[in-house]
C-alpha positions as CSV (number, residue, x, y, z in Angstrom):
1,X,124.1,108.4,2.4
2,X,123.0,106.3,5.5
3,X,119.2,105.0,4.5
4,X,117.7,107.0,7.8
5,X,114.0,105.3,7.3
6,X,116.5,101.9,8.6
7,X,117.6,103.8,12.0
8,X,115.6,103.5,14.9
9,X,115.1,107.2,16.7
10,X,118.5,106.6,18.8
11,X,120.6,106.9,15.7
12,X,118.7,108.9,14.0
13,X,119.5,111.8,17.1
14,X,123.1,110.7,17.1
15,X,123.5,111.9,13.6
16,X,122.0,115.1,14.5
17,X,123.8,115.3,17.5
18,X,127.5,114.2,15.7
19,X,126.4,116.9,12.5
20,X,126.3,113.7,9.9
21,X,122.6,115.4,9.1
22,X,120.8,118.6,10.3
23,X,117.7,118.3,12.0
24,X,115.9,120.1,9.1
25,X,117.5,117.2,6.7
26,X,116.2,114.5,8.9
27,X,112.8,115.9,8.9
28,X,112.6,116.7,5.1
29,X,114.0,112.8,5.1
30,X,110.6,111.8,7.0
31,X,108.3,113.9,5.1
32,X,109.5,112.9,1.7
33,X,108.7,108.7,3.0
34,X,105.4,110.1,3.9
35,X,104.6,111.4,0.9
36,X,105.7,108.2,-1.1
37,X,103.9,105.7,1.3
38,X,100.7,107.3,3.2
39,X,98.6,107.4,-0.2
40,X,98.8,103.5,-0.1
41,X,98.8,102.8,4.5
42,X,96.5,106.5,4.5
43,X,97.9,106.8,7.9
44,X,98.1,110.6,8.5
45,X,94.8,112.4,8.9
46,X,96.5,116.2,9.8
47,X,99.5,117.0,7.7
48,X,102.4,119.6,9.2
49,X,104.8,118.8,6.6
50,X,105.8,122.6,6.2
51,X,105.5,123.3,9.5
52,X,107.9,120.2,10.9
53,X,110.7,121.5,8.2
54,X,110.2,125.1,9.6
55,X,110.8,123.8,13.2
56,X,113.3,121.1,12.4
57,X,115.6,124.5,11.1
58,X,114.8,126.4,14.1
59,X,116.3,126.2,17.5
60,X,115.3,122.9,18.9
61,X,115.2,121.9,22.3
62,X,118.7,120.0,23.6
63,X,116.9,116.5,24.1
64,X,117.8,112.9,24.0
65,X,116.2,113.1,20.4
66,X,116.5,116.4,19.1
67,X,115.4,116.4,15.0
68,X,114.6,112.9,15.5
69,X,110.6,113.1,13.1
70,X,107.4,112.0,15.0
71,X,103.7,111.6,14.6
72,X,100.8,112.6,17.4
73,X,98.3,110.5,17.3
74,X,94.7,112.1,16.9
75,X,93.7,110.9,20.0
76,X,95.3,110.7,23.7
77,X,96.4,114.2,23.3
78,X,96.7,117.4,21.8
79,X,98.7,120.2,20.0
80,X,98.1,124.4,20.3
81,X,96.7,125.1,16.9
82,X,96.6,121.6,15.5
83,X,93.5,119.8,14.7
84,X,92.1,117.4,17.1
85,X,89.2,115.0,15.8
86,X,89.5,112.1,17.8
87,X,88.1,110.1,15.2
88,X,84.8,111.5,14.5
89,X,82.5,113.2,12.5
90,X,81.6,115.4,14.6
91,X,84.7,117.4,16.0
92,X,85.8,117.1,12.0
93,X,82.8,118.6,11.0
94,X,83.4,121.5,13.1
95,X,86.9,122.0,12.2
96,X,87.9,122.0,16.1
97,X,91.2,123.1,16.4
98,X,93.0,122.8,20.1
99,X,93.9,126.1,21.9
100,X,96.4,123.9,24.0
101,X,99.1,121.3,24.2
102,X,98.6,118.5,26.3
103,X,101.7,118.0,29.0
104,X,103.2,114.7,27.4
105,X,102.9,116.8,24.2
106,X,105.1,119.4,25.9
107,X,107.2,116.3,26.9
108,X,107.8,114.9,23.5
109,X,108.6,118.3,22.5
110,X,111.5,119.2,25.1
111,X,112.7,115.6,23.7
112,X,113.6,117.6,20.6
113,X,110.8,115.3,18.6
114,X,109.5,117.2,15.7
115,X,105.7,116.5,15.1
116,X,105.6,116.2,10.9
117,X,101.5,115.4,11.7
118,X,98.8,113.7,13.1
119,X,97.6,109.7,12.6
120,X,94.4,108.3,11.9
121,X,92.5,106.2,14.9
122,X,89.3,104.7,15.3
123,X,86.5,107.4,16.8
124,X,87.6,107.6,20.8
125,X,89.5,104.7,20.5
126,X,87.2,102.0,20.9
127,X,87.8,99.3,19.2
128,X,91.1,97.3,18.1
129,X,91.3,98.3,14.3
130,X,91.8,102.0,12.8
131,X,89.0,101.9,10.4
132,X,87.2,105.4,11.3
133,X,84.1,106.5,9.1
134,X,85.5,110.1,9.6
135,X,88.7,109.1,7.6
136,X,88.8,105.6,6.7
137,X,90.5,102.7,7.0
138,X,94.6,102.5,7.7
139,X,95.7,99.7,5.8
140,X,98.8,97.0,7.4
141,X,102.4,97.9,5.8
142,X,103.2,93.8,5.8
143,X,99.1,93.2,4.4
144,X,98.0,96.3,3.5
145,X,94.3,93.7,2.8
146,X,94.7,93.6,7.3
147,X,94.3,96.1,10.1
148,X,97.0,97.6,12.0
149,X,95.1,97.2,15.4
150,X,93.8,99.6,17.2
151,X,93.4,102.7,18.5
152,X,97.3,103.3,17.9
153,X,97.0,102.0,14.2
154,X,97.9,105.1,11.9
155,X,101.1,105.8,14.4
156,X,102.1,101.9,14.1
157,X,101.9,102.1,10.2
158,X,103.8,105.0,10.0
159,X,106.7,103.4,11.9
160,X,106.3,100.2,10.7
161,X,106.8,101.6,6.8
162,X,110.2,103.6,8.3
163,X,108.6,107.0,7.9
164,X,109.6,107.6,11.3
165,X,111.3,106.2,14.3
166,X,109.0,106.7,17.0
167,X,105.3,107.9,17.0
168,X,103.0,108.6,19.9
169,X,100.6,106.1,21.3
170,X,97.8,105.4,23.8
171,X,96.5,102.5,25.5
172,X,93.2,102.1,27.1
173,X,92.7,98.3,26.7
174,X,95.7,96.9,24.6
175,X,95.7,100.2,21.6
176,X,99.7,100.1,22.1
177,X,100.3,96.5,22.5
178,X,98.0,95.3,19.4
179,X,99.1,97.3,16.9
180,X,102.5,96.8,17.7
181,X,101.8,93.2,17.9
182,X,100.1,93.7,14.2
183,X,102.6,95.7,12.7
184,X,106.1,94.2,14.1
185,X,106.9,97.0,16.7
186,X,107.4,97.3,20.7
187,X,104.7,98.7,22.4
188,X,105.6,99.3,25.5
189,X,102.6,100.2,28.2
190,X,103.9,101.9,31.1
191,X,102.4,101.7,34.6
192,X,99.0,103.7,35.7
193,X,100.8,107.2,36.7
194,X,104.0,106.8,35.3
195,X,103.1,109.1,32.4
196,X,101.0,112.2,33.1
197,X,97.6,112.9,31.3
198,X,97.2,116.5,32.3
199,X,95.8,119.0,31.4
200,X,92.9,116.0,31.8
201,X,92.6,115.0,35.4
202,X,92.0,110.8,34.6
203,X,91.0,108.9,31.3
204,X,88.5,106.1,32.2
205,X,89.4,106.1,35.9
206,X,93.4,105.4,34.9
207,X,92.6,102.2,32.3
208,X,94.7,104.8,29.9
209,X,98.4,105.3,30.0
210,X,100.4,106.6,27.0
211,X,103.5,106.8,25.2
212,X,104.2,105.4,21.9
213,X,105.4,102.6,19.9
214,X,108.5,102.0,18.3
215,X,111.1,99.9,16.4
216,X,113.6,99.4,19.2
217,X,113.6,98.7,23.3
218,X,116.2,101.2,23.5
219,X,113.9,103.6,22.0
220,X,111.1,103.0,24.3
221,X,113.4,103.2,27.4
222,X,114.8,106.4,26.2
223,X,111.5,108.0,25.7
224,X,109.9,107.2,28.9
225,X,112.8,108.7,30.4
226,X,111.9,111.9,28.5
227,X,108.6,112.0,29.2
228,X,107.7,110.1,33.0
229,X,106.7,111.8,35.8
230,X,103.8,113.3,37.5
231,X,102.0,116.6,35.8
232,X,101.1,118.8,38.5
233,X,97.7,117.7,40.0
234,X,97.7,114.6,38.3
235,X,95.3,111.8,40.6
236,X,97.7,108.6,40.2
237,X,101.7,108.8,40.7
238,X,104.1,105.7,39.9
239,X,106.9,105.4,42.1
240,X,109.9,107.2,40.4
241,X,112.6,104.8,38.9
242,X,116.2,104.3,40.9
243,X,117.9,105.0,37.5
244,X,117.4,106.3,33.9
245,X,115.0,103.2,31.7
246,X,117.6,103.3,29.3
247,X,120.6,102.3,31.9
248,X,118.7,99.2,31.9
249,X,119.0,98.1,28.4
250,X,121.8,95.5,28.3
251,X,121.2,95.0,32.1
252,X,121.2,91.0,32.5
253,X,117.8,91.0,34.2
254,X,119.0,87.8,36.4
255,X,117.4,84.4,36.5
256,X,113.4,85.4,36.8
257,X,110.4,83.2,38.0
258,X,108.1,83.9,34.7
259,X,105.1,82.4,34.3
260,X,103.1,81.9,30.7
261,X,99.9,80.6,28.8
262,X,99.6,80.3,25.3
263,X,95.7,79.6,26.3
264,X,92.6,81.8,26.7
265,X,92.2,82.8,30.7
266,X,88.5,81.3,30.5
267,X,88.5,78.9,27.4
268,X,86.4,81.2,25.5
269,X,88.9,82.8,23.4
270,X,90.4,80.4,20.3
271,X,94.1,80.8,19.9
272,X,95.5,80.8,16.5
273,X,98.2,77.4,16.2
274,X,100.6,79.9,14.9
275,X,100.4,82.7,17.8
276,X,100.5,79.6,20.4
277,X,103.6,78.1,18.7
278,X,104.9,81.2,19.1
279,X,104.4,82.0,22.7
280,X,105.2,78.2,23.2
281,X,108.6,78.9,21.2
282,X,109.4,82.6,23.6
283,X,108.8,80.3,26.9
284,X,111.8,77.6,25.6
285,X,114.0,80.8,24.3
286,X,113.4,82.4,27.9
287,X,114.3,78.8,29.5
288,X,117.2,78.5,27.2
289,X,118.4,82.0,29.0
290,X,118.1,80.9,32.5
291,X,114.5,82.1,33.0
292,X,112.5,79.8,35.1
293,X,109.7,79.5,33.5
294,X,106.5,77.4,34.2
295,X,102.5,77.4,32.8
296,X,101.2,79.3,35.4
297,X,98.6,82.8,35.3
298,X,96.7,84.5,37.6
299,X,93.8,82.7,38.5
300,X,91.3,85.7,38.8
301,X,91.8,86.7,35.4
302,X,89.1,83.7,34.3
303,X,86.9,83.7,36.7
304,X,84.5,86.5,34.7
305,X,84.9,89.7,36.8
306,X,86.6,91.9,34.3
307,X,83.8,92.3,31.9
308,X,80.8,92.0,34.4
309,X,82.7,95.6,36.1
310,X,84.3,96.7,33.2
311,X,80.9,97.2,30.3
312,X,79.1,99.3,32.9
313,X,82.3,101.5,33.6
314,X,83.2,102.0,29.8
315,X,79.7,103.0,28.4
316,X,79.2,105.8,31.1
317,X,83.2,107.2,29.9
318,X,82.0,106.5,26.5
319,X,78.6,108.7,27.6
320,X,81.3,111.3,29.5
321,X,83.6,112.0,26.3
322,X,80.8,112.7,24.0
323,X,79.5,115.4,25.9
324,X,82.7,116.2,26.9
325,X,83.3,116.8,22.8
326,X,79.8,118.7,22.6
327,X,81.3,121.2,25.4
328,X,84.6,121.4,23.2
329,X,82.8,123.2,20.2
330,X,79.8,124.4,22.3
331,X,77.4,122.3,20.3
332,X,74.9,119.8,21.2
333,X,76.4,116.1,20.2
334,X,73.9,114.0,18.0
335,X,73.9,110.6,16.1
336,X,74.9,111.9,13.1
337,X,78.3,113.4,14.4
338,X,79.5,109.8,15.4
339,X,79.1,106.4,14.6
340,X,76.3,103.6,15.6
341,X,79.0,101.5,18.3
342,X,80.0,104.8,19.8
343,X,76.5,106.3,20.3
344,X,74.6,103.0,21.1
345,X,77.6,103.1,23.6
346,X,77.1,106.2,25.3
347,X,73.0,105.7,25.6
348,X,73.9,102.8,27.4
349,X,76.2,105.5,29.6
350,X,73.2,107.5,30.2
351,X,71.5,104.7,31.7
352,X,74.0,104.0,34.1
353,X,73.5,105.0,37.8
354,X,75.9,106.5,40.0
355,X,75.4,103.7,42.3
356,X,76.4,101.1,39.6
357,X,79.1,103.0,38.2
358,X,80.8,102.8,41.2
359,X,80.1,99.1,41.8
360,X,81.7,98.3,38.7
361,X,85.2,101.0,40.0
362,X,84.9,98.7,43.4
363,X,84.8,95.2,41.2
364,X,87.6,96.2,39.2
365,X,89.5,97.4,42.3
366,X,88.9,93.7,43.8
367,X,89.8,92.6,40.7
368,X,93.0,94.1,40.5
369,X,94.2,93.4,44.1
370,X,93.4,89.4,43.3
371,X,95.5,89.6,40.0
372,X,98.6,91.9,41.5
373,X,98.6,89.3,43.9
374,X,100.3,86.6,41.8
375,X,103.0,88.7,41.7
376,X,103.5,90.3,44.8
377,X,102.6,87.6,47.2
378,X,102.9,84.5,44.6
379,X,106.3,85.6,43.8
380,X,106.4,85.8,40.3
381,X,108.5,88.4,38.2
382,X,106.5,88.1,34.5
383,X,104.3,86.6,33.0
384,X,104.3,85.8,29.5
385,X,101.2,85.5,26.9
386,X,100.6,85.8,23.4
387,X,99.9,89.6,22.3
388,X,96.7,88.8,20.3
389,X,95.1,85.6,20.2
390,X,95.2,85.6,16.3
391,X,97.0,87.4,13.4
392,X,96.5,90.7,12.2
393,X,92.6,90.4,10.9
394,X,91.5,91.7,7.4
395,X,90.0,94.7,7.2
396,X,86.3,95.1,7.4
397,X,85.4,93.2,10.2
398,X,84.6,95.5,12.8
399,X,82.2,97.7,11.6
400,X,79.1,98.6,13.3
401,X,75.2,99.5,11.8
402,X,72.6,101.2,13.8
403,X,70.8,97.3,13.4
404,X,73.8,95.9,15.0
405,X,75.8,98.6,16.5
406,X,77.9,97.0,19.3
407,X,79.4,94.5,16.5
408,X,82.8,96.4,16.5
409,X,82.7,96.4,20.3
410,X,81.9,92.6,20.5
411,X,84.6,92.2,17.6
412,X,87.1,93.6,19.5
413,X,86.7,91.6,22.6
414,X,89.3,88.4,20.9
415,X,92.1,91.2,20.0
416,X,91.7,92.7,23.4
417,X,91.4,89.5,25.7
418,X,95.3,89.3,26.9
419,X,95.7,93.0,26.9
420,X,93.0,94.8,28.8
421,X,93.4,93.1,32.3
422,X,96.4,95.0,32.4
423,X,94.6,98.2,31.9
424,X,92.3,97.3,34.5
425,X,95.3,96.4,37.0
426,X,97.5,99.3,35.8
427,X,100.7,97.2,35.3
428,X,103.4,97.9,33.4
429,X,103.4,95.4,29.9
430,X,105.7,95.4,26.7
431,X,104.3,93.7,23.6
432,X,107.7,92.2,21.5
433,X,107.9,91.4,17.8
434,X,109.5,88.4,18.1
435,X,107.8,86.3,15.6
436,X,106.4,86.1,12.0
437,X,104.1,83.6,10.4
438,X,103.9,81.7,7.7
439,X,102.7,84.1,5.7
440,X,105.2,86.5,6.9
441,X,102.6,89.0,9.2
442,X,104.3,90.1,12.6
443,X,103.4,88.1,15.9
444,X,104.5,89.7,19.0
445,X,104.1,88.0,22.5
446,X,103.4,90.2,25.9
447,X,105.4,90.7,29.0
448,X,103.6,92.2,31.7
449,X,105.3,92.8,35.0
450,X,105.0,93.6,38.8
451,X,103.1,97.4,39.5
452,X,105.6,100.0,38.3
453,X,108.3,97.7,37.4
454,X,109.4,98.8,33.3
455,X,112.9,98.8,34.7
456,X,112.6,94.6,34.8
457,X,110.8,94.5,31.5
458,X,113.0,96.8,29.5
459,X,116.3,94.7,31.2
460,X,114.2,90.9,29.7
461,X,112.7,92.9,27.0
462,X,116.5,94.0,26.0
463,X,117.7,90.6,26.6
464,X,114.7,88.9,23.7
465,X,115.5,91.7,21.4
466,X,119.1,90.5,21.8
467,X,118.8,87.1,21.7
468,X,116.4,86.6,18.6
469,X,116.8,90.1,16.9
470,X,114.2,92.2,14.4
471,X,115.1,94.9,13.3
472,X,116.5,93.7,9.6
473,X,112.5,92.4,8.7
474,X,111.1,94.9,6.7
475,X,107.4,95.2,5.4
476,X,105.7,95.0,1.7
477,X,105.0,98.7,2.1
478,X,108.7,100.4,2.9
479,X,109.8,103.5,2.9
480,X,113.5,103.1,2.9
481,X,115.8,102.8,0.1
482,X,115.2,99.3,0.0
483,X,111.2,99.8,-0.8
484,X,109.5,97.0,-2.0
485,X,105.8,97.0,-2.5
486,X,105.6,101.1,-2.3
């Protein structure tokens, strides 16, 4: 039999869809990998095994990946009578359990995706490693001693290891793009509005978009087809695309004006010789493909702006969700339900004005218009940076005490420094696995495009993935029939 954990999620739902394997088969498939590899990655922190098999041999909606396993992330959205934790204590401790499922939910679902459980993230999501105190830490399937990034970490082991295709992911300063970058994967972030976040009317004033990560760009395409649009009411809408993502796969994306930097945007950040040698080595392969391609960045992005406006903002959303959680289980929120980074965070929210809040909205929009500007008036098409400045980190270096609680915060700042601008500017960017080190870890490199334009990403994106192809590497910790390490 065909070893399934191998297929990406398009091939997986073409052997559903040809009858090679029943949807309930498939599952069973992803739940059995699970079982065999999550006691070493601990990745799931909500287990529907029963319930996935039970849906997988019911009637299924006719979607592009009907049967096809998947993983929600406990964070970024929610399932009708499925935990929802977020990371902490303190919704664990009170056994919260949602009454509703979010609208991309609902999306995923009329895909045909069948949710086998839930994956472990860092408490709200703020900082780059998945190493929660509620549930511990999620250990790298290529160095299970090294995080898997963060906040998507427990979704990017679990596809990294082949347990399943395609799992859902958020991104609110890089928490697709890293741990894809960190555990060999695409990550694709789409555009502020291009994927709803209703029933919630905005996540950090639209910083966050979602979707997933995943071991194709086919598979990304193909899913944000499934799942774009507006929800009804929703405060930010992305221009609808001329055609279907995935009609661009395979599309030559022409001769584009791409700009890139293997460097820091201020000089503060040190960038690991292997990373730069890597983003040095993507700029020749795009050259070599008829790409011009030139050192060039937007000049804003080092001039300082995006963390004097962006602290501010975050620790009053930090402040917001924490209440927000207290009015969740009716319960007044206290240290003890959370950890030292996240409550030292949300004092600091308290503190903030409404006058300075919006300040810092107004510097970020400034910021934002200065940045887009490169490529709408500038004329470029991409521009091209390393993912993370350095490779995966061990685990244990982000953790915050009540003497030092903004250490994980402060930590994450290097992980973060190439991804979060794009959060703040709400363009579209892919993180690619097109590179490995010396000691085998994954390095993936970051395309971010023009406002609302995925379909140009997906068609260079598709063009890399051809060119220099990944999807025969496999990790220590595998799931397949070709385990090692497990």
């Amino acid at each position: 039999m065909t070893d399934l954990a191998q297929l990406d999620a398009t091939d997986q739902a073409r052997l559903v869809r040809e009858g090679e394997v029943s949807a309930a088969e498939l599952v069973q498939s992803a739940v059995d990998r699970a079982r065999q590899v999550d006691p070493i990655l601990h990745a799931l922190v909500h287990e529907r095994f029963d319930a996935a098999v039970a849906d997988a041999g019911g009637t299924l909606p006719d979607g592009p990946f009907t049967g096809v396993p998947f993983v929600l992330k406990d964070l970024d959205g929610t399932m009708a009578g499925e935990p929802f934790h977020g990371g902490t204590r303190f919704l664990r401790d009170h056994g919260y359990v949602s009454p509703v499922d979010s609208e991309l939910t609902v999306r995923f679902r009329q895909a045909g995706l069948v949710v086998i459980g839930r994956s472990n993230t860092p408490e709200l999501g703020l900082v780059t490693t998945t190493e929660p105190e509620s549930y511990g830490p999620t250990c790298n399937p290529w160095d299970t001693a090294r995080s898997t990034g963060g906040s998507s970490g427990g979704s990017a082991a679990l596809v990294a290891a082949g347990v399943v295709p395609v799992a859902h992911a958020g991104d609110g300063g890089g928490s697709i793009r890293i741990p894809a970058s960190e555990c060999g994967l695409v990550g694709l972030k789409p555009s502020r509005g291009r994927s709803t976040l209703a029933p919630d009317g905005d996540a950090w004033a639209g910083l966050v978009a979602r979707l997933a990560v995943t071991r194709s760009v086919r598979d990304a395409a193909a899913l944000l087809d499934a799942v774009e649009g507006p929800g009804v009411g929703d405060p930010s809408w992305a221009p609808r695309p001329e055609r279907p993502y995935a009609q661009e796969v395979g599309t030559d994306p022409g001769a584009l004006r791409i700009g890139w930097t293997a460097a820091s945007w201020d000089g503060t950040v040190e960038v690991d010789p292997q990373v730069r040698a890597a983003t040095e080595a993507t700029a020749s392969l795009l050259e070599d493909l008829g790409h011009h391609v030139e050192v060039a960045h937007p000049a804003a992005l080092g001039d300082g702006r995006a963390l004097e406006h962006f602290l501010p903002a975050f620790s009053a959303w930090v402040a917001r969700e924490v209440e927000h959680l207290g009015e969740l289980v009716g319960a007044e929120p206290t240290p003890a339900g959370f950890e030292p980074g996240t409550w030292a965070l949300a004092e600091a929210g308290r503190a903030i004005t409404a006058a300075q809040y919006l300040r810092a909205l107004e510097g970020l929009h400034a910021l934002t218009r200065d940045v887009v500007g490169w490529w709408l008036v500038d004329g470029y098409d991409v521009l091209l940076t390393p993912t993370i400045p350095e490779l995966p980190p061990t685990l244990g270096q982000f953790g915050a005490t009540p003497e030092d609680p903004f250490a994980g915060v402060m930590r994450s700042a290097s992980p973060a420094h190439f991804t979060a601008p794009f959060n703040i500017t709400g363009q579209p960017a892919v993180s690619l696995p097109l590179h490995q080190s010396e000691e085998g870890l994954p390095i993936g490199v970051q395309l971010v495009g023009a406002p609302a334009r995925e379909d140009v990403l997906v068609r260079l994106a598709s063009q890399l993935e051809g060119a220099q192809p990944w999807a025969h590497r496999r990790p220590t910790v595998w799931s397949g029939d070709a385990a090692a390490g497990a």
